[in-house]
PDB file of N, CA, C and O in Angstrom:
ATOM      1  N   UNK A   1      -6.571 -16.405  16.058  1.00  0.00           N
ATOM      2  CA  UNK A   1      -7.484 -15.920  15.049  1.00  0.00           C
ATOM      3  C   UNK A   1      -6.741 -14.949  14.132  1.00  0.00           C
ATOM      4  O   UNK A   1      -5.909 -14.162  14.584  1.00  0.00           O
ATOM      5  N   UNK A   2      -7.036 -15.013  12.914  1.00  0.00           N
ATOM      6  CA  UNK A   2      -6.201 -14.548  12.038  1.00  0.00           C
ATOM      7  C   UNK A   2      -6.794 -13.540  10.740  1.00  0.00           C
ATOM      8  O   UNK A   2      -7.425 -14.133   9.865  1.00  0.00           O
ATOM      9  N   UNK A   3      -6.681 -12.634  10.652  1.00  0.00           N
ATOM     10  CA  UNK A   3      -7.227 -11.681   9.710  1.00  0.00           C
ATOM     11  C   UNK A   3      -6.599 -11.607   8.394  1.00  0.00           C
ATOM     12  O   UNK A   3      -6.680 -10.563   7.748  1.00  0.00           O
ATOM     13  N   UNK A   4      -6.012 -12.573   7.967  1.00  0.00           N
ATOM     14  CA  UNK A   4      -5.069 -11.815   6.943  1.00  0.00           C
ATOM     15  C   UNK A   4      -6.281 -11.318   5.192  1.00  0.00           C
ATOM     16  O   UNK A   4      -7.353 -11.790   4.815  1.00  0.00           O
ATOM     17  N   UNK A   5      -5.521 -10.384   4.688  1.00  0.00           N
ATOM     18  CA  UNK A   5      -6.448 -10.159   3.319  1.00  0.00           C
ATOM     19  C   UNK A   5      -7.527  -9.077   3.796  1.00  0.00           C
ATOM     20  O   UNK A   5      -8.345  -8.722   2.946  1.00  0.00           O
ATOM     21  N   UNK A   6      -7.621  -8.403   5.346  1.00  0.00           N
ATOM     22  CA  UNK A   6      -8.841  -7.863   5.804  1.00  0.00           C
ATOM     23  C   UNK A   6      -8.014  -6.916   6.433  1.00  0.00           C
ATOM     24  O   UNK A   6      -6.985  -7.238   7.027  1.00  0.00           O
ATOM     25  N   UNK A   7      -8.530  -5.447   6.298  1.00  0.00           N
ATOM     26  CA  UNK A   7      -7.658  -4.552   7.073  1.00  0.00           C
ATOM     27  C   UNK A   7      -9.097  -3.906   8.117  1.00  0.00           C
ATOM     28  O   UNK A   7     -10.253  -3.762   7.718  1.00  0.00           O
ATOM     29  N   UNK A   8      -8.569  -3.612   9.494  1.00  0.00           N
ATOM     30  CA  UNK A   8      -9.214  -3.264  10.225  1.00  0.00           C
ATOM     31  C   UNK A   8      -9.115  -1.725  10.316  1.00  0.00           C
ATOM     32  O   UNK A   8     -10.048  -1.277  10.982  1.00  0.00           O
ATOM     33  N   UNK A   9      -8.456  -0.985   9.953  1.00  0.00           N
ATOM     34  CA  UNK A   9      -8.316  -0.022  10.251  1.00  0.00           C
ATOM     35  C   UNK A   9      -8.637   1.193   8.807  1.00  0.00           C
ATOM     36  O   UNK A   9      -8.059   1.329   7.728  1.00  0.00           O
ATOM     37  N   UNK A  10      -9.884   1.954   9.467  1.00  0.00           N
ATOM     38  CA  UNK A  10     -10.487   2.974   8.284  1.00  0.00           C
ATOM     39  C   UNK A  10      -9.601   3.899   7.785  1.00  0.00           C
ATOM     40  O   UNK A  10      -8.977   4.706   8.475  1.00  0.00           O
ATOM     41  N   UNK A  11      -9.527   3.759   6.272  1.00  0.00           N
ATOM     42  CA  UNK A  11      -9.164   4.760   6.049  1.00  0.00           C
ATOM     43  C   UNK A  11      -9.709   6.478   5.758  1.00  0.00           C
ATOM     44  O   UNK A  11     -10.930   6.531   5.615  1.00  0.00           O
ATOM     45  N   UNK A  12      -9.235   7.387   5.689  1.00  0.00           N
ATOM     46  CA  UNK A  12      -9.641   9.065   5.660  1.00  0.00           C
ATOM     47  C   UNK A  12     -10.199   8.969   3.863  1.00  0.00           C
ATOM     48  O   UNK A  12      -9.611   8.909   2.784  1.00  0.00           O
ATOM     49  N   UNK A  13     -11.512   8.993   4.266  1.00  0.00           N
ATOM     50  CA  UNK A  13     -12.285   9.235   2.931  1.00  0.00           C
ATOM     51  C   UNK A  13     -12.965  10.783   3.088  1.00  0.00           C
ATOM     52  O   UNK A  13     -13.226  11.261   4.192  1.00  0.00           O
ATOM     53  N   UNK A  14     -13.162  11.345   2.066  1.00  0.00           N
ATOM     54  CA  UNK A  14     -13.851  12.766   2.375  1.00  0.00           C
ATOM     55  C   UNK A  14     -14.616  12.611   0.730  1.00  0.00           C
ATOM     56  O   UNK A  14     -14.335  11.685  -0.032  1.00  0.00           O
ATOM     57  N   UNK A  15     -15.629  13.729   0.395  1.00  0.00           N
ATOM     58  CA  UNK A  15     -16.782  13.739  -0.851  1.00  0.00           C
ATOM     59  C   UNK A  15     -15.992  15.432  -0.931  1.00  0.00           C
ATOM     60  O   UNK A  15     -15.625  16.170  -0.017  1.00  0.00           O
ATOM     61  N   UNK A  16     -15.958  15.562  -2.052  1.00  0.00           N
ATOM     62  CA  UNK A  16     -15.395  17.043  -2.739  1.00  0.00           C
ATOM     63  C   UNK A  16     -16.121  17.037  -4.127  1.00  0.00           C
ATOM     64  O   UNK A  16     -16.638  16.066  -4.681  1.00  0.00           O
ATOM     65  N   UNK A  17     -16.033  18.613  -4.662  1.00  0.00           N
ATOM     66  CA  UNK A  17     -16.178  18.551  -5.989  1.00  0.00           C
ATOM     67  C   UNK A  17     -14.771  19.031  -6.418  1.00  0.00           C
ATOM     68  O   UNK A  17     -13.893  19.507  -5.698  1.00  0.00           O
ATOM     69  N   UNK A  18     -14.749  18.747  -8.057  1.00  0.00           N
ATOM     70  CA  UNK A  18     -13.619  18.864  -8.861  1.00  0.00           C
ATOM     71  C   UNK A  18     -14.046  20.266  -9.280  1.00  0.00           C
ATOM     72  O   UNK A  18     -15.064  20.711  -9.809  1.00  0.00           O
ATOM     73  N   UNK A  19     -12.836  20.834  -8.829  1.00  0.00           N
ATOM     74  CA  UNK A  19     -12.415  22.263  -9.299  1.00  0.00           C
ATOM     75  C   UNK A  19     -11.993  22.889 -10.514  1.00  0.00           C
ATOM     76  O   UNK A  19     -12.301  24.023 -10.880  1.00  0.00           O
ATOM     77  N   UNK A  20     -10.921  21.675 -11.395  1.00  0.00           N
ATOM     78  CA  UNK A  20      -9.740  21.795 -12.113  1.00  0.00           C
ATOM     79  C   UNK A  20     -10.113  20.455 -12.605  1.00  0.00           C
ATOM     80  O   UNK A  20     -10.819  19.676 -11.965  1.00  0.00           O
ATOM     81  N   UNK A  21      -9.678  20.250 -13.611  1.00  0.00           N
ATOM     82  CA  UNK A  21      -9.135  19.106 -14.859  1.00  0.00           C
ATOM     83  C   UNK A  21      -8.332  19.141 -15.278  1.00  0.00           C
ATOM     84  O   UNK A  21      -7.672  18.110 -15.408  1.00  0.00           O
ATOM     85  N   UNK A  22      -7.820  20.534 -15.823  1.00  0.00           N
ATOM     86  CA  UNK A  22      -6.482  20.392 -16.670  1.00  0.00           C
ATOM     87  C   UNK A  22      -5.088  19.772 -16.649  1.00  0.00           C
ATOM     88  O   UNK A  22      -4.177  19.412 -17.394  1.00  0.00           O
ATOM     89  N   UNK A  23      -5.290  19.818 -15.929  1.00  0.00           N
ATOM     90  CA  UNK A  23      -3.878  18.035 -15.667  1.00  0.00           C
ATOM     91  C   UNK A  23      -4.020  16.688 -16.002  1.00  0.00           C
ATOM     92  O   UNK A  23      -4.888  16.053 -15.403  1.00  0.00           O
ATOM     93  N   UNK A  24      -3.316  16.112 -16.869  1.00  0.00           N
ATOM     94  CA  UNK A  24      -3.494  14.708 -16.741  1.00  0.00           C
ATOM     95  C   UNK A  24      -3.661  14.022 -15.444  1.00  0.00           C
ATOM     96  O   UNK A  24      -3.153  14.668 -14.528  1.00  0.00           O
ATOM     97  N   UNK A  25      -4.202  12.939 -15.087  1.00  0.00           N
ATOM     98  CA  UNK A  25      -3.869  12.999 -13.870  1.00  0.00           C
ATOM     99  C   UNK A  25      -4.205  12.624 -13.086  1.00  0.00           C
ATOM    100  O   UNK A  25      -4.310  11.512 -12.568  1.00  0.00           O
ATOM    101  N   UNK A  26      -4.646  14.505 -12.706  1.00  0.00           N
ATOM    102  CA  UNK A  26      -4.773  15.133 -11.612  1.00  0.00           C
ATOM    103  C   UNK A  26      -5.420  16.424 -11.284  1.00  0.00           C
ATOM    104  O   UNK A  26      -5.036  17.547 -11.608  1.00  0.00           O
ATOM    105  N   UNK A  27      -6.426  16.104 -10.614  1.00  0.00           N
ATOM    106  CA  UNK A  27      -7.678  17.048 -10.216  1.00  0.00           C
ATOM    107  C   UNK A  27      -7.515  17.387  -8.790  1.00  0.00           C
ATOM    108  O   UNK A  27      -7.161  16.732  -7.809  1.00  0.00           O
ATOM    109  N   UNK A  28      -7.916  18.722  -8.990  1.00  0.00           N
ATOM    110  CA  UNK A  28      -8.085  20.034  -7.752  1.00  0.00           C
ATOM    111  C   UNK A  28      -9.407  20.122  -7.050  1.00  0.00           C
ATOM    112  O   UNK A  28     -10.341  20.806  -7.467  1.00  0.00           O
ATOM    113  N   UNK A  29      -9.439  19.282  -5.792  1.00  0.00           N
ATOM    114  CA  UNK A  29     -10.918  19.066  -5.436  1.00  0.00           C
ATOM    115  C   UNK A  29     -11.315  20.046  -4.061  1.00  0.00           C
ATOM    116  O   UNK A  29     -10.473  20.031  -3.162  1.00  0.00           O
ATOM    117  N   UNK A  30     -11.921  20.463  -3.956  1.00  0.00           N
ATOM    118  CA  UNK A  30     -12.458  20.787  -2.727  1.00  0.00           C
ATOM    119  C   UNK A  30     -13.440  20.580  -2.300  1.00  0.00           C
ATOM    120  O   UNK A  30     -14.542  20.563  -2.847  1.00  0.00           O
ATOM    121  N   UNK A  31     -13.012  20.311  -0.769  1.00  0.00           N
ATOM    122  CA  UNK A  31     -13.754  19.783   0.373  1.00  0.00           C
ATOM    123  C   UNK A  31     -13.902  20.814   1.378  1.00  0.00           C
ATOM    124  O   UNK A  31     -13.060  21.348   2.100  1.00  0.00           O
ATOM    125  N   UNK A  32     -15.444  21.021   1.247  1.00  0.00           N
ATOM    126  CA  UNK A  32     -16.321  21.666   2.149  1.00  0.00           C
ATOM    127  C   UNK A  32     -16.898  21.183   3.086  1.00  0.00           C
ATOM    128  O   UNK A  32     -17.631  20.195   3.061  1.00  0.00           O
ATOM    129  N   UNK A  33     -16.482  22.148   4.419  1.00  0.00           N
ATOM    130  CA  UNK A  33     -17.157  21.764   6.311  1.00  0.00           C
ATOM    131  C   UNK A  33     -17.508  22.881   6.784  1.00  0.00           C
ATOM    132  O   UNK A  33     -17.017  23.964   6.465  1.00  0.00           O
ATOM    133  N   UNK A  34     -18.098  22.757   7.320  1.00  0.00           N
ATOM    134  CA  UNK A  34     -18.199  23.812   8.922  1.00  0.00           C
ATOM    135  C   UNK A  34     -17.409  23.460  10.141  1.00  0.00           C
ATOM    136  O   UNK A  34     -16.950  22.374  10.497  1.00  0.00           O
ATOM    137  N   UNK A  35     -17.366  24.546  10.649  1.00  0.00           N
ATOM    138  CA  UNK A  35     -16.073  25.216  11.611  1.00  0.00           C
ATOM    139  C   UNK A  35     -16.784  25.782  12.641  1.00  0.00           C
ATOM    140  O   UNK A  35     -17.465  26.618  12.047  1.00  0.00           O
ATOM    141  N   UNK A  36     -17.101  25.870  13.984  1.00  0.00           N
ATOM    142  CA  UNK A  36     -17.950  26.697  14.786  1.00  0.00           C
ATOM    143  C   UNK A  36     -16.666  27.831  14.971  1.00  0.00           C
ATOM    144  O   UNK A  36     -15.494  27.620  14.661  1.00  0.00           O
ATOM    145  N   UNK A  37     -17.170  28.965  15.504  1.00  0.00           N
ATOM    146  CA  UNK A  37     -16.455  30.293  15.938  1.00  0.00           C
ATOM    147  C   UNK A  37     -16.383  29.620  17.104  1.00  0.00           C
ATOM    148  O   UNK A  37     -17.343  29.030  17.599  1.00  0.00           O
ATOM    149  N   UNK A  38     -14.514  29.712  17.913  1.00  0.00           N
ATOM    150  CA  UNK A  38     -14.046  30.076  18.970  1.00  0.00           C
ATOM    151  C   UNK A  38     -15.340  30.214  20.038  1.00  0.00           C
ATOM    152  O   UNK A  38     -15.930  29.487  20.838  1.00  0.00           O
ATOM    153  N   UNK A  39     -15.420  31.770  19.491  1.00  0.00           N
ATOM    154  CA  UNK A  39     -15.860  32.566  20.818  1.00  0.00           C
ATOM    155  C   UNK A  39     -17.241  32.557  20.644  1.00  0.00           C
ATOM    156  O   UNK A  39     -17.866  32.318  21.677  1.00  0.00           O
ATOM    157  N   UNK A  40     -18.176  32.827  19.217  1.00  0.00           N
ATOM    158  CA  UNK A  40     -19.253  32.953  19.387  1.00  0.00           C
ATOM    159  C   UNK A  40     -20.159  31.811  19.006  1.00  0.00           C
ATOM    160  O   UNK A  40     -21.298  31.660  19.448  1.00  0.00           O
ATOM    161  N   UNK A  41     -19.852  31.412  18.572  1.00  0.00           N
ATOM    162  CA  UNK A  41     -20.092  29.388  18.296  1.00  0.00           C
ATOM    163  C   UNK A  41     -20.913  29.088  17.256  1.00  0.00           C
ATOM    164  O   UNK A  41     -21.357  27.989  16.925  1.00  0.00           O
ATOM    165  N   UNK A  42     -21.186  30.861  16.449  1.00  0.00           N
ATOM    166  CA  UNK A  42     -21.427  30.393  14.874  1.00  0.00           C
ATOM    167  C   UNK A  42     -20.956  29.512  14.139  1.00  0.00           C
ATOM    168  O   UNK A  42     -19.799  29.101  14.230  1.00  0.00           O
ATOM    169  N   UNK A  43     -21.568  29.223  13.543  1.00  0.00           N
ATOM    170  CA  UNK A  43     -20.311  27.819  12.329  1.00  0.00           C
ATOM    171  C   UNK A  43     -20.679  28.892  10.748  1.00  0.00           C
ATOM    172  O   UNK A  43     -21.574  29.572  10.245  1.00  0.00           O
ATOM    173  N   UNK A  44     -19.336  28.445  10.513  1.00  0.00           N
ATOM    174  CA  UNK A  44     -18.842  29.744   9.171  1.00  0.00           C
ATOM    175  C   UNK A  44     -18.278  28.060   8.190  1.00  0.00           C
ATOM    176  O   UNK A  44     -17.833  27.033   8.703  1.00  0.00           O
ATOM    177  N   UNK A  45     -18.469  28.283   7.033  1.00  0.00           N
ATOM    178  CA  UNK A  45     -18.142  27.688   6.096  1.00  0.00           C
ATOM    179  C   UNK A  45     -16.811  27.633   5.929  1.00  0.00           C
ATOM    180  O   UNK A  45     -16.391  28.791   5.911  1.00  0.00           O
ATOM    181  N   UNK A  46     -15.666  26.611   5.756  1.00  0.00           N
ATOM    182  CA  UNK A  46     -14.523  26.812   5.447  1.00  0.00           C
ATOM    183  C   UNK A  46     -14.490  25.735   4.570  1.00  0.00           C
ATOM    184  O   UNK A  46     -15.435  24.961   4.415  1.00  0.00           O
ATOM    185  N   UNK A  47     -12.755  25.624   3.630  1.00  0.00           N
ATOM    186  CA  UNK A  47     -13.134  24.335   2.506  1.00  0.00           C
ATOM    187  C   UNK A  47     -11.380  24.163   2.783  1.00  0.00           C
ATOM    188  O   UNK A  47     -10.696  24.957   3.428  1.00  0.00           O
ATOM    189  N   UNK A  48     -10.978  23.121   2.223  1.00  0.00           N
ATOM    190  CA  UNK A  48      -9.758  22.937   2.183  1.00  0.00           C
ATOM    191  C   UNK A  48      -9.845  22.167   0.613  1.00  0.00           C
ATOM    192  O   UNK A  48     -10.702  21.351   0.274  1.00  0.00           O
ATOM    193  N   UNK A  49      -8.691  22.683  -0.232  1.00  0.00           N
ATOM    194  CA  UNK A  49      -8.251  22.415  -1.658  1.00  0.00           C
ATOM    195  C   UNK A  49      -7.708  21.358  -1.788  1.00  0.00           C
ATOM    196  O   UNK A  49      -6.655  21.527  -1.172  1.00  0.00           O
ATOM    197  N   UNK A  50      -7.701  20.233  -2.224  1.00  0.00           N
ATOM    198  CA  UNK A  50      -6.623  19.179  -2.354  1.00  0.00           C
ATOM    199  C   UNK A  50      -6.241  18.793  -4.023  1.00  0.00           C
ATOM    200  O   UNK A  50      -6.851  19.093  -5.049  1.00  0.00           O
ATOM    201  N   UNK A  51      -5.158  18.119  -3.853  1.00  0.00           N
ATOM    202  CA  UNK A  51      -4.637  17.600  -5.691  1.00  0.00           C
ATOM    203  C   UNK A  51      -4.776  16.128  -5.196  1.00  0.00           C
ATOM    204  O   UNK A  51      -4.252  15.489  -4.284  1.00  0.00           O
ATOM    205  N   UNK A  52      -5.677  15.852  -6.146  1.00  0.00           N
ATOM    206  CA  UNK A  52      -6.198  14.146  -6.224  1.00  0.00           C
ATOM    207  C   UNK A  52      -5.530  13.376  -7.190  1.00  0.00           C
ATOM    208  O   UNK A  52      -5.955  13.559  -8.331  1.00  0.00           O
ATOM    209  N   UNK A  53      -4.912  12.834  -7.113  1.00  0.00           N
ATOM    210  CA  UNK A  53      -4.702  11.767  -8.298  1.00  0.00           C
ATOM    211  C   UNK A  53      -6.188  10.694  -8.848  1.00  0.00           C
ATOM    212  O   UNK A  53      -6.980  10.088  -8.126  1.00  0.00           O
ATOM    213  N   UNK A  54      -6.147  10.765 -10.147  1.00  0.00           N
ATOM    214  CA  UNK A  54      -7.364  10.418 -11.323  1.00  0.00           C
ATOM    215  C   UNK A  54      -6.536   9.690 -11.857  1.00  0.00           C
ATOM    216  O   UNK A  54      -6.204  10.248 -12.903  1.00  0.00           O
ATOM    217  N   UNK A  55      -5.915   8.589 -11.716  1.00  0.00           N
ATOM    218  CA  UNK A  55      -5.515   7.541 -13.038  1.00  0.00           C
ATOM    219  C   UNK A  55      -5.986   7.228 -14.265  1.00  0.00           C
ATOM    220  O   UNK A  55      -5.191   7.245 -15.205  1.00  0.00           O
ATOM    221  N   UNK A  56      -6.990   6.979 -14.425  1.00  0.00           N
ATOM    222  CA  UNK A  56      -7.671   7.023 -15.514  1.00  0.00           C
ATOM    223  C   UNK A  56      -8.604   7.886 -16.188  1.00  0.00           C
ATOM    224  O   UNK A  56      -9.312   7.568 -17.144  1.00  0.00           O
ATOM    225  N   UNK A  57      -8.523   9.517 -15.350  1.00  0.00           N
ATOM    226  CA  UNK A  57      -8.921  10.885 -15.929  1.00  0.00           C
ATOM    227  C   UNK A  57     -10.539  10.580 -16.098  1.00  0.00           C
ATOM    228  O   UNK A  57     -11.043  11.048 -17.119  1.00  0.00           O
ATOM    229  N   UNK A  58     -11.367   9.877 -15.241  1.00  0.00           N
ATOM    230  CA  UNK A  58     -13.317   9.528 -15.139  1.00  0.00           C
ATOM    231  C   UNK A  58     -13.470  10.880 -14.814  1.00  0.00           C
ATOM    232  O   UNK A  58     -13.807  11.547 -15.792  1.00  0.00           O
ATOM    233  N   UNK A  59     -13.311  11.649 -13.557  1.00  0.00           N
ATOM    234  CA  UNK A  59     -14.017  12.952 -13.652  1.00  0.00           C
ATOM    235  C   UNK A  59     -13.744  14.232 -14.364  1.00  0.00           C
ATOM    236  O   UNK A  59     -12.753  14.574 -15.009  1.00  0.00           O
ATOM    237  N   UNK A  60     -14.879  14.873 -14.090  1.00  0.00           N
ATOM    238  CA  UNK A  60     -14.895  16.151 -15.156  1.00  0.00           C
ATOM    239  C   UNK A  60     -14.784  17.055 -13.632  1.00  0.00           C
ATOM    240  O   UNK A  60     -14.658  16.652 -12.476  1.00  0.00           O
ATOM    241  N   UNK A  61     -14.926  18.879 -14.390  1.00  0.00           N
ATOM    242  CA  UNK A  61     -15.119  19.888 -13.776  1.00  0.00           C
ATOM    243  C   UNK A  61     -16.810  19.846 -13.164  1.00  0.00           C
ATOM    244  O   UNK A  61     -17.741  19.771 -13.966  1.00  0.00           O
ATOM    245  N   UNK A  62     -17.042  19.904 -11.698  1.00  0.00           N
ATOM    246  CA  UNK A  62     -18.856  20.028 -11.348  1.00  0.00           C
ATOM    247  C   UNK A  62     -18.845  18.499 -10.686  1.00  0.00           C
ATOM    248  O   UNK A  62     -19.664  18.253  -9.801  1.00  0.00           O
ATOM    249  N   UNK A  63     -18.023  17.604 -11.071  1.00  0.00           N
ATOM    250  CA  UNK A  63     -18.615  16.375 -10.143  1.00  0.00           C
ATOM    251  C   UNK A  63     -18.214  16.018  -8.710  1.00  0.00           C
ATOM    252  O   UNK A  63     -17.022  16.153  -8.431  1.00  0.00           O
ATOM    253  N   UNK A  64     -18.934  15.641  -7.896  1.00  0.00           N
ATOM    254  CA  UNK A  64     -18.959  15.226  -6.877  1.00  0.00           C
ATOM    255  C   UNK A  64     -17.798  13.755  -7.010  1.00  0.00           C
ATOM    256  O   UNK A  64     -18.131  12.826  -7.746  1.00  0.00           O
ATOM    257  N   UNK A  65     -16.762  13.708  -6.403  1.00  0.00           N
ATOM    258  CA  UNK A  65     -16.092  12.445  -6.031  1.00  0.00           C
ATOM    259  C   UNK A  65     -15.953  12.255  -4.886  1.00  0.00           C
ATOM    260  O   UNK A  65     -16.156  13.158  -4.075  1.00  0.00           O
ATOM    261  N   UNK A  66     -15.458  10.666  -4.416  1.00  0.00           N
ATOM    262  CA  UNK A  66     -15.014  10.305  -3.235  1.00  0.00           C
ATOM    263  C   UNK A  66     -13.876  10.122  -3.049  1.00  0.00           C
ATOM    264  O   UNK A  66     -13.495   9.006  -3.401  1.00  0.00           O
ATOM    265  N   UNK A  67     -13.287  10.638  -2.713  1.00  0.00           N
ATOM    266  CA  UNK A  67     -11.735  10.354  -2.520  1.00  0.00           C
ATOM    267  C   UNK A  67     -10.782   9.897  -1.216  1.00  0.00           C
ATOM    268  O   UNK A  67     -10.935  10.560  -0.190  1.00  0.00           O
ATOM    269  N   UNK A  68      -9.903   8.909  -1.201  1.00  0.00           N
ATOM    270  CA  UNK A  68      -9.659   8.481  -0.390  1.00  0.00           C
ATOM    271  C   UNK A  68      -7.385   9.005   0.023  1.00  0.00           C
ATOM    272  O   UNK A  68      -6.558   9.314  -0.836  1.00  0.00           O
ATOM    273  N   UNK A  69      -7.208   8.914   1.179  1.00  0.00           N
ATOM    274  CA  UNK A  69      -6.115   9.227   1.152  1.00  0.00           C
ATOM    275  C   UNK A  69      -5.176   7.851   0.897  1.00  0.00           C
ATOM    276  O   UNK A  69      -5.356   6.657   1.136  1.00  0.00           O
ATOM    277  N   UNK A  70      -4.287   8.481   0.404  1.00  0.00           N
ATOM    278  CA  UNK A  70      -2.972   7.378   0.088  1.00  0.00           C
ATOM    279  C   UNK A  70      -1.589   8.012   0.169  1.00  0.00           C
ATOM    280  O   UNK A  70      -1.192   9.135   0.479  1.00  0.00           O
ATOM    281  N   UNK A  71      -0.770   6.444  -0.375  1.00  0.00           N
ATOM    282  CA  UNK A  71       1.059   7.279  -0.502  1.00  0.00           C
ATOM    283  C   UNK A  71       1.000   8.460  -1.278  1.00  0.00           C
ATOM    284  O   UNK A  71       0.299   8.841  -2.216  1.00  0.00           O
ATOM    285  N   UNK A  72       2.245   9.089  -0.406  1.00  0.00           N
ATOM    286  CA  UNK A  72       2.801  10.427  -1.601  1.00  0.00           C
ATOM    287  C   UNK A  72       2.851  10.309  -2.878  1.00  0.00           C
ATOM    288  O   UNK A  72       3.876   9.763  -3.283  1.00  0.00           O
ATOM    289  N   UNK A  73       2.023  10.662  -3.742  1.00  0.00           N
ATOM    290  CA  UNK A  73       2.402  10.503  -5.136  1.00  0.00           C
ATOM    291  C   UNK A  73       3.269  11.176  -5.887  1.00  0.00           C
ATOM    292  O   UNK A  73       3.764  10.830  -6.960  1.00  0.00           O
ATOM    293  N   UNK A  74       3.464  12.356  -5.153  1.00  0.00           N
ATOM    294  CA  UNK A  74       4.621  13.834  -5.405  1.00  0.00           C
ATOM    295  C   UNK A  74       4.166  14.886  -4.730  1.00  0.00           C
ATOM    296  O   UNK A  74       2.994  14.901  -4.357  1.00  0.00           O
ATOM    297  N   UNK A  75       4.597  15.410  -4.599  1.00  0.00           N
ATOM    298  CA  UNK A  75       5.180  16.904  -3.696  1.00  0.00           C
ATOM    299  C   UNK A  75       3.549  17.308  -2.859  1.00  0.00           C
ATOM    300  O   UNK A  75       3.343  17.549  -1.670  1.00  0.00           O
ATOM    301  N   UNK A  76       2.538  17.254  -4.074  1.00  0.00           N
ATOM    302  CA  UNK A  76       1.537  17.771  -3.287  1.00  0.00           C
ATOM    303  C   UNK A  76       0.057  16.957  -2.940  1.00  0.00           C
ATOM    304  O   UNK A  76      -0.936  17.280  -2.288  1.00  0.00           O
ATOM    305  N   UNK A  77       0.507  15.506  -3.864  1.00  0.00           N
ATOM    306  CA  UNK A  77      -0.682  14.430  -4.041  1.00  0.00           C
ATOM    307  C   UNK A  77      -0.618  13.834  -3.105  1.00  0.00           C
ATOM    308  O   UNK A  77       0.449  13.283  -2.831  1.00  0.00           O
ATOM    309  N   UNK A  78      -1.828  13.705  -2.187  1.00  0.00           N
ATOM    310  CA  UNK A  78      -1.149  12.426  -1.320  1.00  0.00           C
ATOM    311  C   UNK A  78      -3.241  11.764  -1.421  1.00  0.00           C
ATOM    312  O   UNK A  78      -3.622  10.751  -0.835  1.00  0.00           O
ATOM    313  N   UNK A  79      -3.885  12.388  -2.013  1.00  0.00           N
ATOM    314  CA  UNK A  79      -5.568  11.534  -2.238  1.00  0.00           C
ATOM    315  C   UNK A  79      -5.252  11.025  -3.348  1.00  0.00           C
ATOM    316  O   UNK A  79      -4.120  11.169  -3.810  1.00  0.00           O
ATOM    317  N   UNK A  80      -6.331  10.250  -4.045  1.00  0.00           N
ATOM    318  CA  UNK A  80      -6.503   9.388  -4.928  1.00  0.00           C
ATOM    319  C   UNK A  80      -7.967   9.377  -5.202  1.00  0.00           C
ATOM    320  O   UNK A  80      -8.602   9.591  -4.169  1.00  0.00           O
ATOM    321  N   UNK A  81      -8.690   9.203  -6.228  1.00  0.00           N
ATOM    322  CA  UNK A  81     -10.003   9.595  -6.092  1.00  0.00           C
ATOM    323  C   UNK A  81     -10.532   7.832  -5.959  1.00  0.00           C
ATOM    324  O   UNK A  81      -9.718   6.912  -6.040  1.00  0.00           O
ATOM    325  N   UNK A  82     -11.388   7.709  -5.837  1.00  0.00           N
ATOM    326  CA  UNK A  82     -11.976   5.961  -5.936  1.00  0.00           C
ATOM    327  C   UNK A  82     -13.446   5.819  -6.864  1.00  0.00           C
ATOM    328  O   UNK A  82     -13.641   4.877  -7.632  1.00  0.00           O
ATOM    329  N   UNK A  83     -14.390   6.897  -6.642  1.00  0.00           N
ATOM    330  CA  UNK A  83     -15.069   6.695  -7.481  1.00  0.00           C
ATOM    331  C   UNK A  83     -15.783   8.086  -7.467  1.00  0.00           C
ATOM    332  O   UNK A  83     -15.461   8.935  -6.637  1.00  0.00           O
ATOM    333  N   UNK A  84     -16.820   8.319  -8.458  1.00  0.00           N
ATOM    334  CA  UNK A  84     -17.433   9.755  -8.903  1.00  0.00           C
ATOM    335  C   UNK A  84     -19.190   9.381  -8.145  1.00  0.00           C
ATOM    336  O   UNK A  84     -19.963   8.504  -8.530  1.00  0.00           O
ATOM    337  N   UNK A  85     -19.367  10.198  -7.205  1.00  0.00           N
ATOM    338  CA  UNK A  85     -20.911   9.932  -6.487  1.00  0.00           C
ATOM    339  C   UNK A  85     -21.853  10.312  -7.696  1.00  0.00           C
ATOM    340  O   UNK A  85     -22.484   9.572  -8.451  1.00  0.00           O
ATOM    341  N   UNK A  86     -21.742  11.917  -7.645  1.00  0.00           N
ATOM    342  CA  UNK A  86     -22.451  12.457  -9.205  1.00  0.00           C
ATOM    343  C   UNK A  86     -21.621  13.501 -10.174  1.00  0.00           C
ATOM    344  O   UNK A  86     -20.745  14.329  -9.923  1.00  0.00           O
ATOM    345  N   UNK A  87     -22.357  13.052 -11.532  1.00  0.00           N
ATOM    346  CA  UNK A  87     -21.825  13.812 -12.228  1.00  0.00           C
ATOM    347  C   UNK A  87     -22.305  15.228 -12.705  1.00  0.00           C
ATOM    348  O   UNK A  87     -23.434  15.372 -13.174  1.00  0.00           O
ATOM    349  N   UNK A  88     -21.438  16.249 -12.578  1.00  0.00           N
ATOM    350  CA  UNK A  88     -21.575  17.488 -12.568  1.00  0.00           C
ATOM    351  C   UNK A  88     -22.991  17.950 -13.676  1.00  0.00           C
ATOM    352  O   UNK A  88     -23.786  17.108 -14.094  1.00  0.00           O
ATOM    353  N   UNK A  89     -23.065  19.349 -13.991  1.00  0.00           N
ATOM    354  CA  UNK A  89     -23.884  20.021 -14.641  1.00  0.00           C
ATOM    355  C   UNK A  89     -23.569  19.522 -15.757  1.00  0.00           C
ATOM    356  O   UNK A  89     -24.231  18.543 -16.103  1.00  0.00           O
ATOM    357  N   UNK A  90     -22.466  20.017 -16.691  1.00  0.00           N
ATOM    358  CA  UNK A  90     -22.194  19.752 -17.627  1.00  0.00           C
ATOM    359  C   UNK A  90     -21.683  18.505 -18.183  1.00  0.00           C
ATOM    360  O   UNK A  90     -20.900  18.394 -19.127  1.00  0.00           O
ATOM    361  N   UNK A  91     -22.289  17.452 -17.392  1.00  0.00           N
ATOM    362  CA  UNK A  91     -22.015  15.981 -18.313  1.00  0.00           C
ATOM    363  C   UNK A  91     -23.086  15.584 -19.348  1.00  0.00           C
ATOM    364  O   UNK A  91     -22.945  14.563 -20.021  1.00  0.00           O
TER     365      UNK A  91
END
């Protein structure tokens, strides 16, 4: 049995908003989670920043994208965005 053309294996998608535009490009997204405390098992908000590659520059500053991981694109790109869920305030 033969799979070819079909990949079985998921890739690391995460939903962020765009931080930054000013790059051709390439947008500064962050992705927001919760974290429980160690010791007291509150959950505290934490976010991690990423540089997305935008090929064709669709999102703005305020929108919600989906972004998926890929090859190194340079030093600090390694997401790619795939599509925009919603668009920010100011569209």
């Amino acid at each position: 049995m033969t799979t070819e053309g079909t990949s079985t294996a998921k890739q690391a998608t995460r939903v962020g908003v765009v931080e930054s535009d000013k790059r051709d490009k390439t947008r500064k997204v962050v992705v927001g989670f919760l974290a429980k405390h160690p010791k007291y098992g509150k959950y505290l908000r934490r976010r991690t920043v990423l540089q997305v590659h935008d090929e064709d520059n669709i999102s703005a500053v305020g929108d919600h994208v989906e972004i998926v991981a890929c090859r190194p694109m340079s030093k600090t790109k390694t997401w790619k965005v795939t599509r925009v869920v919603r668009k920010g305030p100011g569209a």
